[in-house]
MIDOKOL-434168 format. One record per atom (N, C-alpha, C, O): residue in one letter; x, y, z. Coordinates in pm, whole numbers, plus 50000, padded with zeros to 5 digits. Layout:
N
AXYZ;...
This chain:
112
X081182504983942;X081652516984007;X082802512984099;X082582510384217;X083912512584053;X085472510384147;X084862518084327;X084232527784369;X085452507984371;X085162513584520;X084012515484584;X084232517284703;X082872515884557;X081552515684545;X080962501584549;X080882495884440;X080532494784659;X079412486184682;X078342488684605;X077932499884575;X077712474584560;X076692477784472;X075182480884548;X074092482384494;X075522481384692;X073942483884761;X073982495284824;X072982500584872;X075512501484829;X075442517284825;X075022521184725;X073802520684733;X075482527084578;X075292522584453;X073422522484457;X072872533284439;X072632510984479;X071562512284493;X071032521284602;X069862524484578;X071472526184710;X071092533184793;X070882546484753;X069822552084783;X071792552184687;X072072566884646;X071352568484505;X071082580084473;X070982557884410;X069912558284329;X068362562684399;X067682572984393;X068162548184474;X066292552084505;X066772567384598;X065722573684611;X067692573684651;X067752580984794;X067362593184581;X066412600784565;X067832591784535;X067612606384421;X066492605784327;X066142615284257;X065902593584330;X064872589384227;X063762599084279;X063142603684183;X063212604684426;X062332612984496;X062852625984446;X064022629884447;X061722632284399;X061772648184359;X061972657484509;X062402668884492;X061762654384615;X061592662484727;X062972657684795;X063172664884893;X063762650384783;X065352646084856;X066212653984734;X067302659184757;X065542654084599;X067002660784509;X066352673284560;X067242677784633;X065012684284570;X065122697384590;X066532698684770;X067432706784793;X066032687484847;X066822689984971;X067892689384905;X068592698984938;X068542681384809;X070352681084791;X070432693384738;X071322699784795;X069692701384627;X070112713884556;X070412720484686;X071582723884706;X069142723584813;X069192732684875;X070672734884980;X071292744785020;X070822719584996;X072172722185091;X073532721084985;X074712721785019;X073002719284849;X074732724184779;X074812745584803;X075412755384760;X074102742884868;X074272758684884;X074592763585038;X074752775485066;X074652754085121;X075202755585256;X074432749685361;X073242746685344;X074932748085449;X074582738285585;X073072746185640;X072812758285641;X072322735385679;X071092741485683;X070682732685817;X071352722885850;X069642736585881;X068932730186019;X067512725185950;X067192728485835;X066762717286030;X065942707385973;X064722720985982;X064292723185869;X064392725886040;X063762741286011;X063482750585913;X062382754185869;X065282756085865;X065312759285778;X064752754685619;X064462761785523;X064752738785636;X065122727785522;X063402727385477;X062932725585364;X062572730185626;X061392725785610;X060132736985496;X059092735285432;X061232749485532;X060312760285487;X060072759885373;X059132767785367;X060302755085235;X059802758385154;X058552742085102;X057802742385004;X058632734585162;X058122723885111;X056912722585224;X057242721285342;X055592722785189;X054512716585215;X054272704485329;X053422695885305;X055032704185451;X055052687085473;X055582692285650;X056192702785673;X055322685485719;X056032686685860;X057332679385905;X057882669185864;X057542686185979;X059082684286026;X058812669786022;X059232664485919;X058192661686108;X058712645786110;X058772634585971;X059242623285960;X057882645885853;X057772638785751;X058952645785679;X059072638885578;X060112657585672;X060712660185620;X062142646385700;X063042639685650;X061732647885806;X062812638685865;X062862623585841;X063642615585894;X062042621385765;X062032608385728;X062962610885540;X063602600985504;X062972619885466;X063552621885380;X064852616885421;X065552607085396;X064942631285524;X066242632385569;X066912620485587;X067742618385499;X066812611885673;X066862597685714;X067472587985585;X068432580285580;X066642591385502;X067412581085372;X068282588685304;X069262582285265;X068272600185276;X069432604985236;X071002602785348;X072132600785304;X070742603485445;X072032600085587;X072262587585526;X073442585885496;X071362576485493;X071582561385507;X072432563985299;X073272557585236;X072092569185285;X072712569285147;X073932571885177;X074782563685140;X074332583485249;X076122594485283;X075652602985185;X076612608985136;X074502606485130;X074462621485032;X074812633185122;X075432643085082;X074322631385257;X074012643585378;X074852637985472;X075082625885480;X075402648185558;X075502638185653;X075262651985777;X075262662685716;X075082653485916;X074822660486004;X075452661486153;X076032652686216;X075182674986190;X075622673486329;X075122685786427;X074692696586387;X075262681786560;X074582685586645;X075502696086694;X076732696086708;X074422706886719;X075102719686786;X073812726986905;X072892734086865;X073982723987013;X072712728587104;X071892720887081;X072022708787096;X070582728187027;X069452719687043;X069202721486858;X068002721086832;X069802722586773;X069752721586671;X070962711886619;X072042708386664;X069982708686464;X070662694986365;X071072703786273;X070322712486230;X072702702186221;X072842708586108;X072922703386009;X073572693286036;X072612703085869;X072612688985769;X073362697485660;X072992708685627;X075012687385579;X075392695985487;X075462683585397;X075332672085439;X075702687485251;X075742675485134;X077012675685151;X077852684485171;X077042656385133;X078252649785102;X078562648484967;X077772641484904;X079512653384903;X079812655984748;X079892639084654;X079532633284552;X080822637484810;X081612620584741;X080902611784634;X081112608484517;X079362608384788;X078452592884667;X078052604484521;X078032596584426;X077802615884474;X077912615084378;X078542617384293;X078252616684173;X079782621384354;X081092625784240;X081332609584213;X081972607784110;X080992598484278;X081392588684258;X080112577384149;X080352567184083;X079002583684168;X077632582984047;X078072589983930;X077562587783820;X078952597983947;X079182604483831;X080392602583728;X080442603283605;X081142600283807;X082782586483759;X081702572683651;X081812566883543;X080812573283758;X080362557483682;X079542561583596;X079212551683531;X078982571283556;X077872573083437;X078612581083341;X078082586383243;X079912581883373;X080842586483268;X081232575483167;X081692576483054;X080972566683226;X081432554183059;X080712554082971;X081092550182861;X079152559282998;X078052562282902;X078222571482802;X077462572882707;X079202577482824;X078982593482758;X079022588582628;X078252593882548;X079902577982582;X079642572982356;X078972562682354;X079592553582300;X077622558782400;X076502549782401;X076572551882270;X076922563082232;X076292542682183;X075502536482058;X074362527582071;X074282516982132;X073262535581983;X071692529381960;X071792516581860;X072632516581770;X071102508381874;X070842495081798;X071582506781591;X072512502981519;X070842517281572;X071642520281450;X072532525481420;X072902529081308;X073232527181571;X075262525981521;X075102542181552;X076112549081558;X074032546781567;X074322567681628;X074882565981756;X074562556981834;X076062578281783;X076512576981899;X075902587681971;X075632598181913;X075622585582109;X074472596282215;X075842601282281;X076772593182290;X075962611682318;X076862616082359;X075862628582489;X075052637082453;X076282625682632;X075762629882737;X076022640082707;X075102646782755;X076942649282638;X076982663582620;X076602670582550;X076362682482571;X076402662082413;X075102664682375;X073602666782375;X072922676182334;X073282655482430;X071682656882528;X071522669582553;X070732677582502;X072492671182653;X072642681382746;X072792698082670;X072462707882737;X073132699182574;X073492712082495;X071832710982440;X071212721182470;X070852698982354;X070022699782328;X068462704182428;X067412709582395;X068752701082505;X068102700682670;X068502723682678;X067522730982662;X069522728382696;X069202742482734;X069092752382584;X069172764582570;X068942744882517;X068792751082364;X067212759182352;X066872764582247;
């Protein structure tokens, strides 16, 4: 990944591999949210949502800021427009029998 450290790189992997940090990234590709807001739909208390939170910051997926006595948390586009540069060389993978996988394919088979 040009420009990309490989332990960022690993950071922003395990920070998405958790089902409950990608629902938080969907929720803030939809706008800046407070740790409150973030908490309501998921099962779990604020200090355990803030520990999510926490590795996603240490990734740069999120990043936040303070206004009064509230945290505002918005997604950082970059680390994965930049996961996504790099999983673009995949897109004409060939299997041991010479078929080529094509990511846009998957993907057309996947909402079919």
């Amino acid at each position: 990944m040009p420009g990309m450290r490989r332990q960022q790189q690993d950071r922003i992997f395990r920070a998405v591999a958790d089902p409950t940090r990608r629902s938080i990234l969907e929720r803030l590709h939809l706008g800046e949210l407070t740790v409150s807001d973030l908490c309501e739909p998921f099962r779990m208390t604020q200090p355990s949502l803030s520990k999510h939170l926490a590795v996603l910051r240490r990734s740069r997926l999120i990043a936040a800021r303070r206004s009064g006595r509230h945290r505002y948390y918005r997604l950082d586009p970059e680390p994965l427009e930049q996961i996504a540069a790099w999983a673009a060389q995949f897109r004409g993978v060939r299997d041991p029998s010479g078929h080529v996988w094509r990511l846009t394919q998957i993907n057309q088979r996947r909402d079919a």
